[in-house]
C-alpha positions as CSV (number, residue, x, y, z in Angstrom):
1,X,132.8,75.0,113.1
2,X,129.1,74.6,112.8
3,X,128.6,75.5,109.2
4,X,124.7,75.6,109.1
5,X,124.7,77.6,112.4
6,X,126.9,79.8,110.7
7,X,124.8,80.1,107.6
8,X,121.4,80.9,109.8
9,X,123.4,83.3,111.8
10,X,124.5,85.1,108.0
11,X,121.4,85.1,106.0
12,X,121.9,88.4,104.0
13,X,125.3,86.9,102.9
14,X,123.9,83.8,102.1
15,X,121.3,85.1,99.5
16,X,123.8,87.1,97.6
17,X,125.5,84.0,97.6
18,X,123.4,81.7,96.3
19,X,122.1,84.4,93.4
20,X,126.2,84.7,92.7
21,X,126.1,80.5,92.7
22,X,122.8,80.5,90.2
23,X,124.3,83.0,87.7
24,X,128.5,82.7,87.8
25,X,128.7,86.1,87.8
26,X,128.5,88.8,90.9
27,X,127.6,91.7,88.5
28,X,124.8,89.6,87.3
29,X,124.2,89.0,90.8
30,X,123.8,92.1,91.8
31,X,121.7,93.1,88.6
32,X,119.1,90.9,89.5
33,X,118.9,91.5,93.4
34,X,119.2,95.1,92.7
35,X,121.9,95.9,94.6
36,X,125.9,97.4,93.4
37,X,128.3,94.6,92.0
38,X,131.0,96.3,95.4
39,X,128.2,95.0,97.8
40,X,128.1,91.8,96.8
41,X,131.5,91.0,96.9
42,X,131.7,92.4,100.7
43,X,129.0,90.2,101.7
44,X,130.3,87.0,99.8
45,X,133.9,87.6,101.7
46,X,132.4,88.2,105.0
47,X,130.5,85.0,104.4
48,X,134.1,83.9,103.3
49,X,136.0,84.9,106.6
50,X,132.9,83.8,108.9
51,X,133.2,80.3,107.4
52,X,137.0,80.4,106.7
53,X,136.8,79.2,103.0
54,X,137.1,80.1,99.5
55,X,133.6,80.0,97.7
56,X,134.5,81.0,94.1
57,X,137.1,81.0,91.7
58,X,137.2,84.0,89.5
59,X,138.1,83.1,85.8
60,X,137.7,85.8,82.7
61,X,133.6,85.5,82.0
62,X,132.9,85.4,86.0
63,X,133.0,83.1,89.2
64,X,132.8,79.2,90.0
65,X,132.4,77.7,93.0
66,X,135.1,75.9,94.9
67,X,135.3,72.5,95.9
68,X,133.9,74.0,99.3
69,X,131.3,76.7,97.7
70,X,129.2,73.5,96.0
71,X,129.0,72.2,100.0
72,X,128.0,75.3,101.4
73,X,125.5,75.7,98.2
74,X,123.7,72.6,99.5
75,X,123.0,73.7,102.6
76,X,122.2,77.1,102.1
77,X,119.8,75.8,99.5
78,X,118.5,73.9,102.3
79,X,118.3,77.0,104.8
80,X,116.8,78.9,102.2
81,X,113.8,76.7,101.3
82,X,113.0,76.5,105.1
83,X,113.2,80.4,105.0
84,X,110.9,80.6,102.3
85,X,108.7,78.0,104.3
86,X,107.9,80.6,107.0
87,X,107.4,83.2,105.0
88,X,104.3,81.4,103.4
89,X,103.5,80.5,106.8
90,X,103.3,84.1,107.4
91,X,101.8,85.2,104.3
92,X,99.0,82.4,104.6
93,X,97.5,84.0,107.4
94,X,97.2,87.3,105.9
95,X,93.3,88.3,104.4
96,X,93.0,87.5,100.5
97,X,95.5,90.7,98.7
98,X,98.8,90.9,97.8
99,X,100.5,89.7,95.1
100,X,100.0,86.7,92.7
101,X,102.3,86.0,89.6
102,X,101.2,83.7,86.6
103,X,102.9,82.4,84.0
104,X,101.6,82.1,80.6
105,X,102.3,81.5,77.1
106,X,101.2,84.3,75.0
107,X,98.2,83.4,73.8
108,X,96.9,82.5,77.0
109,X,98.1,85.0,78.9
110,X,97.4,88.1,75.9
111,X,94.5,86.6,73.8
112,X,92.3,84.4,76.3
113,X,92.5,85.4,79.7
114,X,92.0,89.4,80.0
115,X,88.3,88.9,79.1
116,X,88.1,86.0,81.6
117,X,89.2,88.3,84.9
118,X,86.7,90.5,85.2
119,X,84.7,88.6,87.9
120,X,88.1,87.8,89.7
121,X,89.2,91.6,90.2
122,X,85.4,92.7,90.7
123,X,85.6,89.7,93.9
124,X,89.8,90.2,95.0
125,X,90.5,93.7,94.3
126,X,93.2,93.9,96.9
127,X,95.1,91.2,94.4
128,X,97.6,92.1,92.3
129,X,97.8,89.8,89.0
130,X,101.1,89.9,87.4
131,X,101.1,87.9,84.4
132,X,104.1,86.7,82.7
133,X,103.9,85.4,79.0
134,X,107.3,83.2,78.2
135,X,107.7,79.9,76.5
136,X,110.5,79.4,79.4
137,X,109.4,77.5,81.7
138,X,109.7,79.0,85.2
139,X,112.0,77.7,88.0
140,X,108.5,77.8,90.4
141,X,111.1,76.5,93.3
142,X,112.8,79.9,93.0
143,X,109.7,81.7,93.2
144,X,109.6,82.6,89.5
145,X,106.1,82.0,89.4
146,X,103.4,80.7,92.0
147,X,101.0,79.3,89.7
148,X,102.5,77.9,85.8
149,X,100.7,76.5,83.0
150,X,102.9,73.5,81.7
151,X,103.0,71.8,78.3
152,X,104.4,68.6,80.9
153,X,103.4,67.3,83.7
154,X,105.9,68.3,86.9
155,X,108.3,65.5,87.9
156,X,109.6,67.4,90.9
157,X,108.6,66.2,94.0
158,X,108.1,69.8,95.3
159,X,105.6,70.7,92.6
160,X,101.9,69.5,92.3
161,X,99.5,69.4,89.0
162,X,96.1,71.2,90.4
163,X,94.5,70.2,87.1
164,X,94.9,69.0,84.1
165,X,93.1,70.1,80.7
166,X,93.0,69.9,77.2
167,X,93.1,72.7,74.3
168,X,91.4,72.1,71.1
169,X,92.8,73.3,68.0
170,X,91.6,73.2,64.2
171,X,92.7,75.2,60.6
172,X,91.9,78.4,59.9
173,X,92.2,81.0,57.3
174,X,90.8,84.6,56.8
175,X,87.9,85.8,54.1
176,X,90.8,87.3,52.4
177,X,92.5,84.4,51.6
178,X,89.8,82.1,50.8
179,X,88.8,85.3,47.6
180,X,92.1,85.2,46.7
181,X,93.6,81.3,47.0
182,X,90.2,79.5,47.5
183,X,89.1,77.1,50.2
184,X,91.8,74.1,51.2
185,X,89.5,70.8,50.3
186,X,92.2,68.6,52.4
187,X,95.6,68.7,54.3
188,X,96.9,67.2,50.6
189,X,94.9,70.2,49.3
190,X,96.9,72.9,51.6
191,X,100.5,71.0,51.4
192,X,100.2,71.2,47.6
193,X,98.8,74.1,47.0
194,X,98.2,76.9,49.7
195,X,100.2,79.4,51.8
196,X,100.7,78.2,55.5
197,X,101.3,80.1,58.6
198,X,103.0,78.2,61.4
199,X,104.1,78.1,64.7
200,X,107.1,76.6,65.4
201,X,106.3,74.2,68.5
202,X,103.8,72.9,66.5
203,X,105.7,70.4,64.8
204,X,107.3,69.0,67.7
205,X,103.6,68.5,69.2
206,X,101.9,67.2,66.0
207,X,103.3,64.2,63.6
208,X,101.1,64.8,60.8
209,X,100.9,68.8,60.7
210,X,105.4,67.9,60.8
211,X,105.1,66.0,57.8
212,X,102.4,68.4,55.7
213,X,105.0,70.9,56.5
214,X,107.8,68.6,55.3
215,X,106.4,68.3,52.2
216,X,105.5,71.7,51.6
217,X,107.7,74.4,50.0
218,X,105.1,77.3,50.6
219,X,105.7,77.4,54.6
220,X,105.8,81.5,53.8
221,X,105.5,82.5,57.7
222,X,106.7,81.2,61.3
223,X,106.9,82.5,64.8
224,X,107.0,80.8,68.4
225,X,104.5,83.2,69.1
226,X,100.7,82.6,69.1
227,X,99.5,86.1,69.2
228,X,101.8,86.2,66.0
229,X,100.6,83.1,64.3
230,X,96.6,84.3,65.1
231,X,97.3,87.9,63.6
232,X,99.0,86.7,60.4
233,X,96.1,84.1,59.7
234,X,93.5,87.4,60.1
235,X,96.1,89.5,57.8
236,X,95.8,86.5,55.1
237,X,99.0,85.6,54.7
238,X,98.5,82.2,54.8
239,X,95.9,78.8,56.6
240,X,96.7,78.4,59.8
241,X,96.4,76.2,63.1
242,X,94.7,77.8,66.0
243,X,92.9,77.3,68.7
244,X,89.1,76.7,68.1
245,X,88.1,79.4,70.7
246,X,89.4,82.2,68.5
247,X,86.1,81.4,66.2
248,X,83.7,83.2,68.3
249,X,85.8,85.9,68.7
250,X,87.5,86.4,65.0
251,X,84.6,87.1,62.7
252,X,87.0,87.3,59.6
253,X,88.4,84.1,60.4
254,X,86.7,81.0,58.8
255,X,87.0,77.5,60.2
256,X,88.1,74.8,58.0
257,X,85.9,72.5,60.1
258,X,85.2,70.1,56.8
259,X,89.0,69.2,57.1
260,X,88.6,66.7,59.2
261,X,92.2,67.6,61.8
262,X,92.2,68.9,65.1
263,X,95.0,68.2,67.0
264,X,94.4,68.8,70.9
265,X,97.5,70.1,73.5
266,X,97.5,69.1,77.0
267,X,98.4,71.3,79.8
268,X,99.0,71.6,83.6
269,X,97.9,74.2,86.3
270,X,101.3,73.7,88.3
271,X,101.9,75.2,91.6
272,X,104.6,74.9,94.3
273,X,103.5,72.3,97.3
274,X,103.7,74.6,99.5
275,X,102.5,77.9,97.6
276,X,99.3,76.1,96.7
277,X,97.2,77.0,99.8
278,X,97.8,80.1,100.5
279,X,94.5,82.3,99.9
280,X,95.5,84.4,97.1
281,X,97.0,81.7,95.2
282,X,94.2,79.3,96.3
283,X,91.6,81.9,94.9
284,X,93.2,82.3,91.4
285,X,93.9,78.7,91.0
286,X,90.2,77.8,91.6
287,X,89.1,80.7,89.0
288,X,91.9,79.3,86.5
289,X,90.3,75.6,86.9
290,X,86.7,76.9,86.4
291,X,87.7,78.8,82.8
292,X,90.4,76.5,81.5
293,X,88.1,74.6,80.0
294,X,86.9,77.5,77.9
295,X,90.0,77.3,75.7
């Protein structure tokens, strides 16, 4: 038997089995590819009786593959990333529309870039911009996203860096705050004595915001979400680290610019090799490297 023959010759069967194999369960498998939970058993047995083995062992919270279902796995991963090969092939070749999807964190992707795309959907308005905002970081391989801003640079040998840039970040609190509580003087001055806002990523990035939180006990607010952390700084709630672009858009906000702290965040443009030069993606990624710096 000439299993990857028999694999090119199945490729319906072979994409209900690999979403199957990425989730352990055929109802989730079918939820996600949009199809009933009956069709993708028929297709994972045919693919079953073609081949002559057992993929998956059912247990009580779904499947797991057999012995000879991880095998199979690896070569239909194979087949399918020389699938999705042509189709870029095909796509590439295609005038500058269709779809592009981005992913974002929220701040980015709700805050900073909707008043940075006008000039790209005035010059591509045959694209389609679908932006996700997650802290997850996409599986770009799977086609989760084509284009990613990273916290990391990728490792993966099928994913490339297009640029690299830098975020600038400083303290912040509202006019409200600073009439009711006063201006901080010093970090000392805020982990003594002020309200704080904070996100919580933030002390994994920055060793010496960590310990000012440490050794606070008035840490009255936290979210992982930046559109969160900005809007509770503007309500008053407490000071707050954010990036410095939001001065010259948040008039209520004042700077705490004679603190001297800014902490700075690195991030990627990350793309899949072989998504990066197709011209919709190409387009967006140049109009994401000419802004980034903005933030």
């Amino acid at each position: 038997m000439n299993v990857t023959t028999e694999i090119e010759n199945s490729w319906d069967d072979v994409r209900f089995f690999l979403e199957a194999s990425r989730t352990g369960s055929f109802r989730s498998a079918a939820r996600n590819l949009k199809v009933t939970q009956p069709t993708i058993s028929r297709h994972i047995l045919a693919l079953e009786e073609r081949l002559k083995v057992q993929l998956f062992r059912r247990h009580a919270h779904g499947v797991i593959l057999t012995a000879a279902g991880e095998r199979i796995m690896g070569i239909a991963m194979e087949l399918e990333a020389m699938f999705h090969k042509v189709e870029l092939y095909a796509v590439s070749n295609q005038s500058i529309s269709g779809k592009i999807r981005l992913w974002v964190t929220d701040g980015i992707g709700a805050y900073w870039l909707p008043q940075r795309m006008t000039d790209f959907h005035e010059k591509y308005p045959d694209i389609t911009l679908e932006v996700m905002c997650s802290d997850k970081v996409p599986d770009i391989n799977m086609r989760e996203a084509d284009i990613a801003v990273s916290y990391t640079p990728p490792v993966r040998s099928d994913l490339v860096a297009l640029s690299k840039h830098t975020m600038n970040f400083a303290l912040f609190a509202s006019h409200k705050y600073i009439m009711k509580h006063g201006t901080p003087s010093s970090l000392k001055d805020i982990q003594d004595n002020h309200l704080i806002c904070d996100r919580t990523e933030y002390i994994e990035d920055w060793d010496k915001w960590r310990k000012t939180l440490e050794k606070s006990d008035k840490v009255v607010y936290r979210t992982n979400s930046s559109m969160a952390l900005l809007e509770s700084t503007k309500a008053g709630i407490g000071v707050a680290i954010n990036p410095i672009g939001v001065e010259k858009r948040e008039h209520d906000l004042v700077r705490l610019s004679h603190i001297d702290y800014t902490p700075k965040m690195d991030f990627w443009l990350v793309s899949h090799r072989d998504a990066k030069d197709i011209p919709r993606v190409r387009a967006i990624i140049e109009h994401l490297k000419s802004i980034a710096n903005e933030l």
